[in-house]
PDB file of N, CA, C and O in Angstrom:
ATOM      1  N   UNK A   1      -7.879 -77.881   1.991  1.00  0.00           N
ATOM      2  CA  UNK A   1      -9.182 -77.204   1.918  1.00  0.00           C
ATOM      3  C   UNK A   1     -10.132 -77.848   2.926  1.00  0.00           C
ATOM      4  O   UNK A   1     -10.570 -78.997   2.862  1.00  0.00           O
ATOM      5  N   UNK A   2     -10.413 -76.831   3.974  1.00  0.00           N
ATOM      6  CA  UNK A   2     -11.823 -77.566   4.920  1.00  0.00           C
ATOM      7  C   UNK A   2     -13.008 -77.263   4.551  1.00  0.00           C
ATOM      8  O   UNK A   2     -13.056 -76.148   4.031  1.00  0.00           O
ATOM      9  N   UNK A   3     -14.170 -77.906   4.621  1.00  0.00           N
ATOM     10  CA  UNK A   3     -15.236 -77.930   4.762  1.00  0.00           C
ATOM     11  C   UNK A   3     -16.254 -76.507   4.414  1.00  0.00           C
ATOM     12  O   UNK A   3     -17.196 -76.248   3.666  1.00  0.00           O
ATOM     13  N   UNK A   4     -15.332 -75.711   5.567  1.00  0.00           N
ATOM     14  CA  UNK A   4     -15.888 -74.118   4.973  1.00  0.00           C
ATOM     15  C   UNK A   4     -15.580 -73.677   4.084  1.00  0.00           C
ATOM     16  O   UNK A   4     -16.380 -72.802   3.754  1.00  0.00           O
ATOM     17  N   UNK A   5     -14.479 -73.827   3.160  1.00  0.00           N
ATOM     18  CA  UNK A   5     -13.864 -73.285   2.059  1.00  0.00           C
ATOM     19  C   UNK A   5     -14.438 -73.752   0.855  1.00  0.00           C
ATOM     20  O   UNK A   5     -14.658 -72.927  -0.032  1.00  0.00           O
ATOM     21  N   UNK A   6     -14.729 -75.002   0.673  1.00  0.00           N
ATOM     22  CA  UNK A   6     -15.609 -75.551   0.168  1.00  0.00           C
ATOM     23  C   UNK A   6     -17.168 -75.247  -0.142  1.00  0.00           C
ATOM     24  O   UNK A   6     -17.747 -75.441  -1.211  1.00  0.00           O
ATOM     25  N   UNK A   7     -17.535 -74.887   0.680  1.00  0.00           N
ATOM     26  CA  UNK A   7     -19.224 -74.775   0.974  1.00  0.00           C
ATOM     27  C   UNK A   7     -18.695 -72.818   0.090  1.00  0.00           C
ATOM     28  O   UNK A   7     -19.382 -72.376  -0.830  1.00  0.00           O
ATOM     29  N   UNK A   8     -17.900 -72.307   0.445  1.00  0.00           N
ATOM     30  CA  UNK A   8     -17.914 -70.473   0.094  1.00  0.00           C
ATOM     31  C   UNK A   8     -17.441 -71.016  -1.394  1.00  0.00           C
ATOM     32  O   UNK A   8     -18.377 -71.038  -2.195  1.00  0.00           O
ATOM     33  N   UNK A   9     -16.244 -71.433  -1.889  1.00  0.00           N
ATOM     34  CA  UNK A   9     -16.195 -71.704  -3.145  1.00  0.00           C
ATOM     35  C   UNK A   9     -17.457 -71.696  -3.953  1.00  0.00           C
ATOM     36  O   UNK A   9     -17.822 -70.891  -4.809  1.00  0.00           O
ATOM     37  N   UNK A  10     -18.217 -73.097  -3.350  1.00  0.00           N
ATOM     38  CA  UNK A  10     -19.261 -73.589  -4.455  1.00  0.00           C
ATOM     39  C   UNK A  10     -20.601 -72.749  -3.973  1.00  0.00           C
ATOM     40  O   UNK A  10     -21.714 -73.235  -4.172  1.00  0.00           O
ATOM     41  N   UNK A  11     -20.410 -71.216  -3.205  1.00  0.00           N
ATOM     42  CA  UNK A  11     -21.386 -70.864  -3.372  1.00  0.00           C
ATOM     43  C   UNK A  11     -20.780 -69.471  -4.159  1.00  0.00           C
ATOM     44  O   UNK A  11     -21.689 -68.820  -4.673  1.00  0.00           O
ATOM     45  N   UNK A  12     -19.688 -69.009  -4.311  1.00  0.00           N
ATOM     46  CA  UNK A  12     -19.496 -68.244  -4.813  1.00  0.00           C
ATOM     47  C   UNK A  12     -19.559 -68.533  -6.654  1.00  0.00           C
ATOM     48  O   UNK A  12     -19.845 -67.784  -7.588  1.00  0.00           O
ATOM     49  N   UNK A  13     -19.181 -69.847  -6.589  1.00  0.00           N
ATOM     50  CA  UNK A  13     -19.319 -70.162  -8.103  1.00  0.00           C
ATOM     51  C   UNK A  13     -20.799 -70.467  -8.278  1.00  0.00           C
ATOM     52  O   UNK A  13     -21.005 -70.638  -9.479  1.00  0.00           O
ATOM     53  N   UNK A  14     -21.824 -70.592  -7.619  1.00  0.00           N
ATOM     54  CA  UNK A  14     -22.850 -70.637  -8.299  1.00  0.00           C
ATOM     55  C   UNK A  14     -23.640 -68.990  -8.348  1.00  0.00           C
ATOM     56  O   UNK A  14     -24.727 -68.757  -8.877  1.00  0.00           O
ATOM     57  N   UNK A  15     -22.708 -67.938  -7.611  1.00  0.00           N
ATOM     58  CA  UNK A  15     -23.169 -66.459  -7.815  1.00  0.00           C
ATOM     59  C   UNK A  15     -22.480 -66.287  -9.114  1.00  0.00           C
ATOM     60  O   UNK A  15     -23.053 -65.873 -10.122  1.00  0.00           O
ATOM     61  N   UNK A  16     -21.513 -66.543  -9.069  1.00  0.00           N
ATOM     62  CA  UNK A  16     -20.704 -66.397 -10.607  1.00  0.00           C
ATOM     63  C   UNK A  16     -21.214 -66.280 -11.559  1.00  0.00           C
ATOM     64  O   UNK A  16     -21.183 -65.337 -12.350  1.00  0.00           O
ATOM     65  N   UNK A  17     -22.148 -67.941 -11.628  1.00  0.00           N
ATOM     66  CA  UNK A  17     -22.875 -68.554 -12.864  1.00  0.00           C
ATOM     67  C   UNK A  17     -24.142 -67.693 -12.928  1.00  0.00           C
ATOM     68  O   UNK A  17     -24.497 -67.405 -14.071  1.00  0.00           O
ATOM     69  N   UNK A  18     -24.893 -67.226 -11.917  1.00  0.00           N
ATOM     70  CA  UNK A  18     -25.844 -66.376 -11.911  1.00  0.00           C
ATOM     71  C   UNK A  18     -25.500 -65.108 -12.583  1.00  0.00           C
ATOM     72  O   UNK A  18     -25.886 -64.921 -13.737  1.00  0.00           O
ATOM     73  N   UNK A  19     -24.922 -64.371 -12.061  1.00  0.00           N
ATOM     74  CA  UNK A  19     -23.972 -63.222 -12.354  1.00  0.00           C
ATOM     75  C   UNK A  19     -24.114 -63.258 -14.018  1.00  0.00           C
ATOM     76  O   UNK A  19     -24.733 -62.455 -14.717  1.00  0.00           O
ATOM     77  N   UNK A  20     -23.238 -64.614 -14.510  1.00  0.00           N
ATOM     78  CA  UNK A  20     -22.803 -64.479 -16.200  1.00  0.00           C
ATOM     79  C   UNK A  20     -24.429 -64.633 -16.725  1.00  0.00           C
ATOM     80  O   UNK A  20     -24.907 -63.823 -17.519  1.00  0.00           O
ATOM     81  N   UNK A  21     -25.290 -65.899 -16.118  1.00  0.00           N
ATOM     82  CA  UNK A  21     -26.422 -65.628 -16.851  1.00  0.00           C
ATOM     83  C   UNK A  21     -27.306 -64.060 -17.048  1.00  0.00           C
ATOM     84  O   UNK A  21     -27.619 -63.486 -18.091  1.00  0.00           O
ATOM     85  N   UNK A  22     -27.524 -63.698 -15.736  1.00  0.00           N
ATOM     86  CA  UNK A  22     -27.740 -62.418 -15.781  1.00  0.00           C
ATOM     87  C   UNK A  22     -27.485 -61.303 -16.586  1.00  0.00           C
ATOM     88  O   UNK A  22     -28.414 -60.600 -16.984  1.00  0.00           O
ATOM     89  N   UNK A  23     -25.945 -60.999 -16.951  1.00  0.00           N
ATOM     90  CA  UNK A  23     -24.868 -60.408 -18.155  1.00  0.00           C
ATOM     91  C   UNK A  23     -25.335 -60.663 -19.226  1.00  0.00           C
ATOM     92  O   UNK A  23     -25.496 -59.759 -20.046  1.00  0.00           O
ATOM     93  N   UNK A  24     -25.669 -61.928 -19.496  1.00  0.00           N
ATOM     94  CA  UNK A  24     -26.015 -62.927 -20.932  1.00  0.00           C
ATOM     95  C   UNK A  24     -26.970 -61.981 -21.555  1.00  0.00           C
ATOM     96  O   UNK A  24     -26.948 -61.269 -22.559  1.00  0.00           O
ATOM     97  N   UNK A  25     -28.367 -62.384 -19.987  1.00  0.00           N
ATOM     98  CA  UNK A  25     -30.105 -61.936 -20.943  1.00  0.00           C
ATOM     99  C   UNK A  25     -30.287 -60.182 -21.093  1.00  0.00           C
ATOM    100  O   UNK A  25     -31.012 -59.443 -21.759  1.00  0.00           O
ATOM    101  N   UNK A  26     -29.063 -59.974 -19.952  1.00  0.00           N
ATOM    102  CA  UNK A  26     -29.044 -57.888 -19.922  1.00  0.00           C
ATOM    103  C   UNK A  26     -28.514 -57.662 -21.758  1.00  0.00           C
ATOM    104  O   UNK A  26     -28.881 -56.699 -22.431  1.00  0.00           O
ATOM    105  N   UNK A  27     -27.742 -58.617 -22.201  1.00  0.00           N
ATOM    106  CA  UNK A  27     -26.841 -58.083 -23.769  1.00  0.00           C
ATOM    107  C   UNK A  27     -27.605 -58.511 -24.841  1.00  0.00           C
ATOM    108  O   UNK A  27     -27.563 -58.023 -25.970  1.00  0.00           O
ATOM    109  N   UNK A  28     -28.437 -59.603 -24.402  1.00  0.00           N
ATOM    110  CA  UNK A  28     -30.036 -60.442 -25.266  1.00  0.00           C
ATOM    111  C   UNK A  28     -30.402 -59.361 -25.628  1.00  0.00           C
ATOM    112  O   UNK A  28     -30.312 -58.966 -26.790  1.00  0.00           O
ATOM    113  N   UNK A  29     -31.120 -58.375 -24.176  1.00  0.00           N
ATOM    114  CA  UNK A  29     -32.389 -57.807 -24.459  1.00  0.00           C
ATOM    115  C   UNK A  29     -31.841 -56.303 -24.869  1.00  0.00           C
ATOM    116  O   UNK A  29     -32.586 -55.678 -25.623  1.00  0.00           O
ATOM    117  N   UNK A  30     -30.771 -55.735 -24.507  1.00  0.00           N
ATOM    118  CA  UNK A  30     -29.892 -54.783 -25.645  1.00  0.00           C
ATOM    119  C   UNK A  30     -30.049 -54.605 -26.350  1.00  0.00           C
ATOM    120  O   UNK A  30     -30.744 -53.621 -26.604  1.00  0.00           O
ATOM    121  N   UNK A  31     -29.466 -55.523 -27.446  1.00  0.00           N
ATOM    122  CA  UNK A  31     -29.763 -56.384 -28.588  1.00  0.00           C
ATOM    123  C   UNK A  31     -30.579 -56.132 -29.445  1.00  0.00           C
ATOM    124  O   UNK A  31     -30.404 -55.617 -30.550  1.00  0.00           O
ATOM    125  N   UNK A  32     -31.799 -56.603 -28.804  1.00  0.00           N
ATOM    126  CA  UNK A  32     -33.463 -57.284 -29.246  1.00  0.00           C
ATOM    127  C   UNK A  32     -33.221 -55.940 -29.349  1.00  0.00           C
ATOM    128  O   UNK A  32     -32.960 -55.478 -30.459  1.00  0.00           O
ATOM    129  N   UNK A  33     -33.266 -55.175 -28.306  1.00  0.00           N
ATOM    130  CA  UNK A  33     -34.391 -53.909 -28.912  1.00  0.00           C
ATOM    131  C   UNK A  33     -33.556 -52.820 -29.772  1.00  0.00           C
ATOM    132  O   UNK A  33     -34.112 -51.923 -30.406  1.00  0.00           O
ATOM    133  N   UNK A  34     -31.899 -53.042 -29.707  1.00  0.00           N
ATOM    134  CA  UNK A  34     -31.260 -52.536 -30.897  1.00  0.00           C
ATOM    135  C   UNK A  34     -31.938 -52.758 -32.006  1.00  0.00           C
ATOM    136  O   UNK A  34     -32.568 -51.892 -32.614  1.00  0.00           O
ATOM    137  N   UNK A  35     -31.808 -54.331 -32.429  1.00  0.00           N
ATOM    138  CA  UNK A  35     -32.498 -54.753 -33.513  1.00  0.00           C
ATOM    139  C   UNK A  35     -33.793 -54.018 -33.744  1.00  0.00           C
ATOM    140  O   UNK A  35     -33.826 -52.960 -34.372  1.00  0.00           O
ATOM    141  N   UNK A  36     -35.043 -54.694 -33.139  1.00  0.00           N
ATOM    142  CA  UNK A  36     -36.173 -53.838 -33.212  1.00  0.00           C
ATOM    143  C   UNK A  36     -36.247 -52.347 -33.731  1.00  0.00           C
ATOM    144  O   UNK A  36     -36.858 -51.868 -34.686  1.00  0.00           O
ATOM    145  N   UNK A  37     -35.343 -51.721 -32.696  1.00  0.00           N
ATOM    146  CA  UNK A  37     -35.722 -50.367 -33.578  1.00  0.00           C
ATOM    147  C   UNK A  37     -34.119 -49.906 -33.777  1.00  0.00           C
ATOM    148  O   UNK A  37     -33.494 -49.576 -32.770  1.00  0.00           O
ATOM    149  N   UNK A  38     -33.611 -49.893 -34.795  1.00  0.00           N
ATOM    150  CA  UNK A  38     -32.085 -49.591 -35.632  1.00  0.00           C
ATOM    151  C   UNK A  38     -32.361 -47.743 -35.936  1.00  0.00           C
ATOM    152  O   UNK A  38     -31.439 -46.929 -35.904  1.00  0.00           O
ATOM    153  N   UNK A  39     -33.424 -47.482 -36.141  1.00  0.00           N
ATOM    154  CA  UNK A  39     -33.436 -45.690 -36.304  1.00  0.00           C
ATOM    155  C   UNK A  39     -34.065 -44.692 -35.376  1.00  0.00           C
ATOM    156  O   UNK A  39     -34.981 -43.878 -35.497  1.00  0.00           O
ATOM    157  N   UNK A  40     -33.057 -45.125 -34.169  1.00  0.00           N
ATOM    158  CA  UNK A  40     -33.176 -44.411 -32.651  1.00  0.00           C
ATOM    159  C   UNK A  40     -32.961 -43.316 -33.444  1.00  0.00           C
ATOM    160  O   UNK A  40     -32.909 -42.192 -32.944  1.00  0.00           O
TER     161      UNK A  40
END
């Protein structure tokens, strides 16, 4: 592994981690407002 492969890895894994947080607060706020109002 050189240098460049490295640097794209650990930037692709920190889009990753963005990515899943992102996923996370989109299924939070789903959720929330499922909850909130249950007699759509």
């Amino acid at each position: 592994m050189n240098i460049l492969d490295v640097a794209i890895f650990k930037l692709s894994y920190k889009q990753l981690n963005n990515l899943c947080a992102l996923n996370k607060s989109i299924i939070l706020a789903i959720s929330l407002s499922n909850f909130a109002n249950p007699f759509k």
